[in-house]
N, C-alpha and C positions, 0 to 999 in steps of 0.2 A: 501112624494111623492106628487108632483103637476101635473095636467094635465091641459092644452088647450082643452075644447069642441071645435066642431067647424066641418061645414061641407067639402066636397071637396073642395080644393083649385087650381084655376085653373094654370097647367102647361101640357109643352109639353111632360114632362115624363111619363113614364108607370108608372101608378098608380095600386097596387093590391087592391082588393075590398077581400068583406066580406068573400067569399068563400073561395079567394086564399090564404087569411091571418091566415082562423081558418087553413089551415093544412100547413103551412109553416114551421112550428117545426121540426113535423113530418118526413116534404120532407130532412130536413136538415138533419138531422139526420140518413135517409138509404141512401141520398148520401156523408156523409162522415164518414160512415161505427159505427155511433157511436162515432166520434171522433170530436163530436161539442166543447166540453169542451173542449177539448186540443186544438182545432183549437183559441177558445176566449181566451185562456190563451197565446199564442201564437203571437197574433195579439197585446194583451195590452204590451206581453215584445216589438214587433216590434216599438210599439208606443212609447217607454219608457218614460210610467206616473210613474208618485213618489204620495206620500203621499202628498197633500195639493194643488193640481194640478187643474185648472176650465178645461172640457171635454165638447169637442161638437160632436155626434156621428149624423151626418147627413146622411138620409137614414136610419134608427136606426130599424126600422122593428116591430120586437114585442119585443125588446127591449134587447135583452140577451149579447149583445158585451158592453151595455152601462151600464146593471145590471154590468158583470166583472170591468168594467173600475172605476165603483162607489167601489166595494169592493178595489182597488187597491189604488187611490186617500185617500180612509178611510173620516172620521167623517170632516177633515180639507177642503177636497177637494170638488168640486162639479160636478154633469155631467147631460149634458142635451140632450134629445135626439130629433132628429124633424123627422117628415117624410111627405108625401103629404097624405098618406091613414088614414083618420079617424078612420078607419074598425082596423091598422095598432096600431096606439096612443090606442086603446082602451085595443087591448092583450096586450101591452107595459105595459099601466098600472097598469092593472090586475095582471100582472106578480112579477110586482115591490111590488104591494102590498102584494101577495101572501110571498113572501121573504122576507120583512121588509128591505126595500133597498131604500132610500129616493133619487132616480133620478127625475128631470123633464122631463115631456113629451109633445112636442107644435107639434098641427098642421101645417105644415111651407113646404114651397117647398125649394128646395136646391139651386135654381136660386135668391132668395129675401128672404136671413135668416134675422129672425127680433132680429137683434142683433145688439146693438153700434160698434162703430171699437175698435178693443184689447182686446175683452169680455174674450178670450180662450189660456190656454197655450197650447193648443192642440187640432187638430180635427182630426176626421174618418170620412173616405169614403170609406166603405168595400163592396165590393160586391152588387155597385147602379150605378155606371158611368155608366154600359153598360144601364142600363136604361134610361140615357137618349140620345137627338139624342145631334150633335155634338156641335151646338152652345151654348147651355143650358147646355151641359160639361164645355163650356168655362166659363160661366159663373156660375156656380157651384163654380170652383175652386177661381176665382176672389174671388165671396164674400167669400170663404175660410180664403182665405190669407186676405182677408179684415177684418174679424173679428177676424184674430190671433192675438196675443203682438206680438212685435220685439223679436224675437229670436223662435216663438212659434213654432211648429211641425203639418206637415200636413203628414199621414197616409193614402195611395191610393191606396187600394188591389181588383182585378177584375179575371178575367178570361182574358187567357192570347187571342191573335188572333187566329178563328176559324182557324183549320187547318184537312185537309182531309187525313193527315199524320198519326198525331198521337194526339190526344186526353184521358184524361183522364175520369172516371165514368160522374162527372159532368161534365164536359164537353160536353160528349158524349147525355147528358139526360136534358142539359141546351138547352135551346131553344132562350134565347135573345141574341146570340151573344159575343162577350167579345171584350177588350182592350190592345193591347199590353202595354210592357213596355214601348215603344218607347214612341209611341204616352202619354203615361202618363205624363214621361218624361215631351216631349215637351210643355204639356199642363201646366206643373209645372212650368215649367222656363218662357211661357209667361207670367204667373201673376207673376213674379218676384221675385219667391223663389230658395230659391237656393238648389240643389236635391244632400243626402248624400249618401245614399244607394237606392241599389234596388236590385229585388232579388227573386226565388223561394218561395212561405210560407212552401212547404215540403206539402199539398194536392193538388192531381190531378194537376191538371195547372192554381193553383190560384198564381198570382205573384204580387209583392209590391214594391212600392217606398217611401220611405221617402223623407220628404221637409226639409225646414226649414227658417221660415219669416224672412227675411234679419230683422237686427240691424237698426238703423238709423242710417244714415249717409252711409251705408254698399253698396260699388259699388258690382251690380252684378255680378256675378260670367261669364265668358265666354260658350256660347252655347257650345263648343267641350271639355268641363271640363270632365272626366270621373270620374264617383262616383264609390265609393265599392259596387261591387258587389259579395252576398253571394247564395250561394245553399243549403239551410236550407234541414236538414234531414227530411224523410220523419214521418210522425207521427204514431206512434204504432197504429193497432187495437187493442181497448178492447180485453181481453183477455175470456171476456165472450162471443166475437161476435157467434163463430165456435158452441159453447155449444147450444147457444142461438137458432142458423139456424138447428142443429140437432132438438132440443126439437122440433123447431117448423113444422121442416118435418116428425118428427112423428105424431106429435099433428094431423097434417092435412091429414094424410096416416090413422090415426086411426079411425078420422072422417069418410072419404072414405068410408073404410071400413064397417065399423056399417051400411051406408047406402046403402050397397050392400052387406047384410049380405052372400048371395048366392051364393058367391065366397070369400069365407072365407082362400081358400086355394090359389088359385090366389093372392088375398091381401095380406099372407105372404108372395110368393115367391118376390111381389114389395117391401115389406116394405124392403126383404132382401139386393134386389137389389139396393133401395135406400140408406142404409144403406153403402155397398159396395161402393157406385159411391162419397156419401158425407168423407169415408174414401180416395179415390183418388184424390177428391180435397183438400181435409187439406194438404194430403202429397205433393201434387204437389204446396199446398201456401209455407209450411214449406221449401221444395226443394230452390225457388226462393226466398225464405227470406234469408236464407246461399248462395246461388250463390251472390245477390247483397252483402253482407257482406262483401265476399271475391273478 
């Protein structure tokens, strides 16, 4: 594992600092209910890396979509992650280290990656376009495609457009905004790629498109071409989630309790009561888990 020291780099995008970065795991994690691993496993089939593959996960965060990507590539392949937050590269590496996972990790904005043209058979951009604003999305994607091979794969997963309708967890608790497919789209085919799929990821109202860096010689493809579009199922909860939220609403009822020892009797009848109301919502997940099914 290699890193880039280096301080902030200046760009128009939301950059996360120190703070934001030590608990971003965390955030991830109780807004996809536990289901970050399956989300990263998910995103590297959508990207479909093989064994021996170079990876450029732009936006790379604290590192954990570019940790999978490295596992999936193997010993052959390579994967490199950039991001603008030093704060950012720093848990990336950490991480990398902790796991014995030999990723690189650069200080680098996603407007002016510092990479030759053809470096990558593949790149990611998961959950960072809404960060930035629009023209530095444009150019995001350009150097994209500029740094892919002919034939390479460009991977563009967001949050779909705010909507007062309907929204999902994240969604609802995301604060910067998001990107339709559309506009993704569009964004794809100006820098000259030509767009295969696109599609639901199956959480909340994260949605994706896949590219693909024209061949040389390779005339574009027509703006009103319509690609495959999939509606990927939605992704299991841990099946430890339910266990997990009981333990922890007792843990914290028992707390309470001891500290109001004077209402000892009070306190059972809530723990009872909580107990009761946490059986009404399992039933009522289970309920809607069978209605969607059928």
């Amino acid at each position: 594992m290699t890193t880039t020291d280096g301080t902030a780099i200046a760009t128009k995008g939301l950059v996360l600092r120190r703070a934001q970065a030590r608990w971003y795991d965390l955030l991830a994690a109780v807004l996809t209910l536990g289901r970050e691993g399956a989300l990263r496993e998910r995103l590297v089939e959508l990207a479909r890396l093989v064994p021996g593959e170079a990876v450029l996960d732009i936006g790379c965060g604290t590192g954990s979509l570019a940790i999978a990507a490295k596992r999936t590539v193997g010993g052959t392949g390579a994967v490199t992650g950039v991001d603008a937050s030093p704060d950012m590269i720093a848990l990336a590496a950490q991480k990398a280290a902790r796991t014995d996972v030999d990723v690189t990790f650069r200080n680098a904005v996603a407007e002016r990656l510092p990479f030759p043209d053809a470096t990558f058979d593949a790149a990611l951009a998961t959950l960072m376009l809404h960060h930035l604003p629009g023209p530095v999305r444009r150019e995001c994607v350009r150097e994209a495609r500029r740094v892919l091979k002919p034939g390479g794969r460009l991977l563009a997963v967001d949050f779909s457009a705010p909507s007062s309708r309907k929204r999902g967890l994240i969604g609802r608790l995301h604060r910067h905004g998001g990107v339709s497919v559309d506009a993704m789209v569009a964004l794809l085919r100006e820098s000259g790629m030509r767009v295969q799929e696109t599609g639901s990821v199956g959480v909340s109202d994260l949605q994706y498109v896949l590219a693909v860096a024209p061949m040389a010689g390779e005339q574009p493809m027509p703006d009103d071409t319509i690609p495959v579009t999939r509606a990927l199922p939605s992704l299991a909860a841990p099946r430890w989630i339910i266990p997990a939220l009981v333990v922890a609403a007792v843990a914290a009822h028992l707390l309470l309790a001891r500290r109001v020892a004077a209402h000892v009797t009070l306190s059972a009848a809530g723990l009872a009561a909580g107990l009761l109301l946490m059986t009404v919502v399992v039933l009522h997940l289970a309920g809607a888990r069978r209605a969607r099914k059928h």
